[in-house]
Backbone bond lengths (Angstrom), bond angles and torsions (degrees), N, CA, C in turn:
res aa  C-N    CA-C-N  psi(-1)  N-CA   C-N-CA  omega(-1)  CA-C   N-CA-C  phi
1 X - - - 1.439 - - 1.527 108.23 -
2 X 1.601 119.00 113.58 1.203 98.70 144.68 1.533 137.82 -106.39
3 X 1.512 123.91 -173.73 1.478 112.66 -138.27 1.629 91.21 -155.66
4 X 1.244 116.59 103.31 1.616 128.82 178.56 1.666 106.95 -89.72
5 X 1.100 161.31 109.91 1.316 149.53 171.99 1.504 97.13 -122.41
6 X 1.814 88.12 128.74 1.268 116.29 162.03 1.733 126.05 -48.06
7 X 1.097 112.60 164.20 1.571 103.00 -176.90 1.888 99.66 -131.02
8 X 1.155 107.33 56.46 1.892 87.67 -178.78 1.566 124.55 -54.23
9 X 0.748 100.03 -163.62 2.323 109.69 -178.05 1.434 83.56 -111.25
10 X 1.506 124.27 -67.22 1.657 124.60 -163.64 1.616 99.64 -132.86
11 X 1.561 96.39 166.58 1.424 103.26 162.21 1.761 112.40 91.44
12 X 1.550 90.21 18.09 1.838 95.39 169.67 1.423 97.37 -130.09
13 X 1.418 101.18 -172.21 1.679 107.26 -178.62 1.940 84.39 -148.82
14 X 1.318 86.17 117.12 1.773 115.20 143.43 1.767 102.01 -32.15
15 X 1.351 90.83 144.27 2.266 99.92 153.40 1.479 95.48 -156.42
16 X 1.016 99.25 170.90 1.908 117.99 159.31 1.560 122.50 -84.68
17 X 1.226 109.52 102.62 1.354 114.48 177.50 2.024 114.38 -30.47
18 X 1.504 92.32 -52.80 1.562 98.36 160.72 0.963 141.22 -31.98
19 X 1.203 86.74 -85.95 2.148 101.18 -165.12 1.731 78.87 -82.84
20 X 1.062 167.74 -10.06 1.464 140.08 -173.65 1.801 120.30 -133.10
21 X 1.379 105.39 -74.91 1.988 104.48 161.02 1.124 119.26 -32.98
22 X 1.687 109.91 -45.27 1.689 112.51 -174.75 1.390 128.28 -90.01
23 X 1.436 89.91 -22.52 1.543 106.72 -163.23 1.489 97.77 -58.36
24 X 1.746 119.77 118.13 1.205 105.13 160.60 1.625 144.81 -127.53
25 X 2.062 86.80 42.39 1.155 110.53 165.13 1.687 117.52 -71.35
26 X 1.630 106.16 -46.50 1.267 110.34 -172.18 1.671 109.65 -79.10
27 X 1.690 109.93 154.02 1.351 109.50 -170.95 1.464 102.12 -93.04
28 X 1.668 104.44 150.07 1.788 97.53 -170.55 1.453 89.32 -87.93
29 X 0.947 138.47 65.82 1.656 137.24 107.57 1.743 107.75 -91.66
30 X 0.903 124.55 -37.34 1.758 115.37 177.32 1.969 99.88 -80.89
31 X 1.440 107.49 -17.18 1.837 96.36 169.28 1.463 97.43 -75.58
32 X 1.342 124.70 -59.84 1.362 124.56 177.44 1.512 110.86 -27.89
33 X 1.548 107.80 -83.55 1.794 101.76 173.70 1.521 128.51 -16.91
34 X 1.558 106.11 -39.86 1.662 122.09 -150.52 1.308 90.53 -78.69
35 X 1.472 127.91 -45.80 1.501 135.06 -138.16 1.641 93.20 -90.29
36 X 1.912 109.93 -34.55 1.507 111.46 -158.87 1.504 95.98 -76.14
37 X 1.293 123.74 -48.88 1.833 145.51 163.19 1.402 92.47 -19.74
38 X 1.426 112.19 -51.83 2.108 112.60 -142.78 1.948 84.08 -93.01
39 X 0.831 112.97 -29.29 2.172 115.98 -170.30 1.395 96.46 -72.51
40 X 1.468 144.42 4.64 1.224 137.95 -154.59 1.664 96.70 -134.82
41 X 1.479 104.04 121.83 1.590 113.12 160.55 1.369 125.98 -16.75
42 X 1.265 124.30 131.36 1.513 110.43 172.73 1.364 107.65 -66.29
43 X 1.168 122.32 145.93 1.084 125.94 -176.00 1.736 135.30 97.13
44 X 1.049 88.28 -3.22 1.797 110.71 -151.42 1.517 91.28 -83.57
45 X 1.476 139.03 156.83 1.354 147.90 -117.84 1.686 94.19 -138.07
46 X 1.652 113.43 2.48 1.360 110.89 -177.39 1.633 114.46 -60.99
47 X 1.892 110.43 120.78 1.100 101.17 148.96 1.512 121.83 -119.91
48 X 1.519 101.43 -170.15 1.919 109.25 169.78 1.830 113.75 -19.96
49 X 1.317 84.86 -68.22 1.492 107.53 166.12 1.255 137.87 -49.08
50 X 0.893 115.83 -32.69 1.615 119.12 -172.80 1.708 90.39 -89.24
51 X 1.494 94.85 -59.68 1.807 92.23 -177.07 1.524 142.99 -68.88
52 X 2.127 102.89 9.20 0.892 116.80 153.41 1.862 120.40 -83.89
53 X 0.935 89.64 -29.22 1.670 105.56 -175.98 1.785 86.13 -74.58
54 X 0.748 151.07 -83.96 1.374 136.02 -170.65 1.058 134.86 -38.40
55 X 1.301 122.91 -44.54 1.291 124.11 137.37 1.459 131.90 -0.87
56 X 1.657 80.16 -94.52 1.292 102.23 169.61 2.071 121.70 -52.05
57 X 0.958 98.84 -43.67 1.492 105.37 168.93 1.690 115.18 -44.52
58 X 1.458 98.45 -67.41 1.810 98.05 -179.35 1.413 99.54 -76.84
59 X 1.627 135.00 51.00 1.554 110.40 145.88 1.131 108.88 89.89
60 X 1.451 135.69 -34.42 1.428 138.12 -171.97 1.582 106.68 -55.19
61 X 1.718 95.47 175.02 1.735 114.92 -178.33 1.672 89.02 -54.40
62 X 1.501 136.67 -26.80 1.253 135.20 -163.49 1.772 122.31 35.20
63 X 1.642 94.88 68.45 1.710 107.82 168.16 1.762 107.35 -43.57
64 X 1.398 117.02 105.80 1.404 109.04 158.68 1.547 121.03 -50.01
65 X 1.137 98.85 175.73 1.637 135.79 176.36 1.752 91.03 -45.30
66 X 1.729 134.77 -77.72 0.679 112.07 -147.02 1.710 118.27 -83.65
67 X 1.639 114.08 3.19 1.416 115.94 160.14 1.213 104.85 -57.98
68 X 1.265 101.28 -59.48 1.826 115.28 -166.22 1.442 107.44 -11.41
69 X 1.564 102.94 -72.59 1.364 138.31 -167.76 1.648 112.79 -76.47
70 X 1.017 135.30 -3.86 1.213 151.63 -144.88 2.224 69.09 -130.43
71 X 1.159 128.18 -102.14 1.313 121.95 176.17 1.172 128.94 -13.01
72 X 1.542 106.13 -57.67 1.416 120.82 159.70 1.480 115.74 -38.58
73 X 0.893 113.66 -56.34 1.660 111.19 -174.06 1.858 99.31 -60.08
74 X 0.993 86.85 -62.53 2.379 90.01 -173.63 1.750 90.03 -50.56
75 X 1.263 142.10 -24.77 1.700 123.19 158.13 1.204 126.67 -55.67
76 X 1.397 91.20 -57.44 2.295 102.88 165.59 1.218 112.06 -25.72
77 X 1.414 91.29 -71.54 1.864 119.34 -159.13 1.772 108.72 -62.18
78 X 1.189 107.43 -12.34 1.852 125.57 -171.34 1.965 96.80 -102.33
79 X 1.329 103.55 -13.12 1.181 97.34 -170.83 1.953 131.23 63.53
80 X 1.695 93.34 33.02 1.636 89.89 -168.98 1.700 95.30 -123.06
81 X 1.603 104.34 -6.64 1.696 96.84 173.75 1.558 106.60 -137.23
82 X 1.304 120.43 164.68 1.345 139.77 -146.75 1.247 125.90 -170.30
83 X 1.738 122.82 137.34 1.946 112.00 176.47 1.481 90.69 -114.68
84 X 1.320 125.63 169.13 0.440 116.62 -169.78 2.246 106.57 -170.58
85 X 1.015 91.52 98.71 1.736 107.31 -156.09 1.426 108.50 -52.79
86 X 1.252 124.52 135.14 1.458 113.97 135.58 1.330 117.59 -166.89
87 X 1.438 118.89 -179.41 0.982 108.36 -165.88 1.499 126.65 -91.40
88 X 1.784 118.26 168.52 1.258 102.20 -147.43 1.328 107.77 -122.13
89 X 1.408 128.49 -143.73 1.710 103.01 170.91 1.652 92.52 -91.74
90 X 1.364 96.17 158.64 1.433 108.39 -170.99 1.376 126.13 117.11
91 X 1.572 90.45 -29.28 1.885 95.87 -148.87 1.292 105.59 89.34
92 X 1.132 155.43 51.67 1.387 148.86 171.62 1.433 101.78 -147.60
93 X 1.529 106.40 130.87 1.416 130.71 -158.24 1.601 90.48 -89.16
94 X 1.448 115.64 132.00 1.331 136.73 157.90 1.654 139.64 -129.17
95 X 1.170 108.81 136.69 1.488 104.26 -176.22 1.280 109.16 -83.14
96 X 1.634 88.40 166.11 1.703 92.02 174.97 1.581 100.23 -173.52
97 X 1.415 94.66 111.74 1.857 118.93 -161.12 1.847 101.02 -75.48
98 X 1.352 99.32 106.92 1.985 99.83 -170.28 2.202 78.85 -108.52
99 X 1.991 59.66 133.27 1.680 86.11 169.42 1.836 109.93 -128.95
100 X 1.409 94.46 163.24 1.230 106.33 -177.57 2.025 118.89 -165.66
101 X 1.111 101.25 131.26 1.655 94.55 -174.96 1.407 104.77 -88.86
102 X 1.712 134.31 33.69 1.717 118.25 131.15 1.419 87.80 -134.24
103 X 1.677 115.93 171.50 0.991 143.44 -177.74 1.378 120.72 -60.59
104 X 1.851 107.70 -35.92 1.510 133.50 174.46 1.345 103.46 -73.66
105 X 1.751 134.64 -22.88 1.485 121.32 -177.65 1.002 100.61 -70.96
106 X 1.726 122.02 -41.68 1.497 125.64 -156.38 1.736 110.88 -58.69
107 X 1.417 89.03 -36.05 1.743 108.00 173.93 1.065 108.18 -40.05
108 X 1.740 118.82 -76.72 1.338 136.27 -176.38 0.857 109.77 -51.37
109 X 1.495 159.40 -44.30 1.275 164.71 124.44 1.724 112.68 4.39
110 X 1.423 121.53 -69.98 0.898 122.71 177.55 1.449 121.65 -61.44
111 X 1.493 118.45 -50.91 1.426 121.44 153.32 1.377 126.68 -37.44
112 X 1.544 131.74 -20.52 1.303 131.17 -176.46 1.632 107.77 -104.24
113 X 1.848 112.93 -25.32 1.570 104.76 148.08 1.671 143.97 -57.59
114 X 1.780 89.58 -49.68 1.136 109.83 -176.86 2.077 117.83 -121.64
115 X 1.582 111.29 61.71 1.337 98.89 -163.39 1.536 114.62 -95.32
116 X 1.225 94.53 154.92 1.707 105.33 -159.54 1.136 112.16 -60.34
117 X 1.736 122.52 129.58 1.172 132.84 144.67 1.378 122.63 11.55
């Protein structure tokens, strides 16, 4: 195989050769998920849902809802995705799905929601 890669300034997303390119426990439909998760603003309002409807919108094979989530789970289980509750203004409890392409970001992640006492 050979292998030409582009070099842009912006408009790519980094991964870990490790835990994700290499990893070849996880199925590249849950690498797919990981990479589309990691191309998205922090903060950004993407769910299951929305990103089945898009899919499906631009024409694509359009993986439903229950691949989605079916992927989702092989992220959990890989330790690179996570929800993670709290509360919001109001008093009203909200999620908010932290991703990360190694197992140690997800860490840091959670520590910067919820850091210890």
């Amino acid at each position: 195989m050979r292998t030409f890669r582009s070099k842009p300034k912006s408009g790519w997303t980094p991964t870990s050769n490790q835990h994700v390119a290499r990893n070849y426990v996880l199925s590249l439909k849950a690498k797919g998920l990981l990479v589309t998760f990691l191309s998205q603003p922090d903060g950004s309002g993407m769910t299951v849902e929305r990103l089945a409807y898009l899919h499906k919108a631009a024409g694509g094979k359009g993986e439903g809802e229950h691949a989605i989530r079916e992927a989702l789970k092989e992220l959990r289980a890989a330790g690179l995705v996570t929800h993670a509750k709290e509360k919001g203004k109001g008093g009203r409890w909200q999620t908010t799905t932290l991703v990360s392409d190694t197992p140690e970001g997800l860490l840091l992640l959670l520590k910067q929601i919820s850091p210890d006492p």
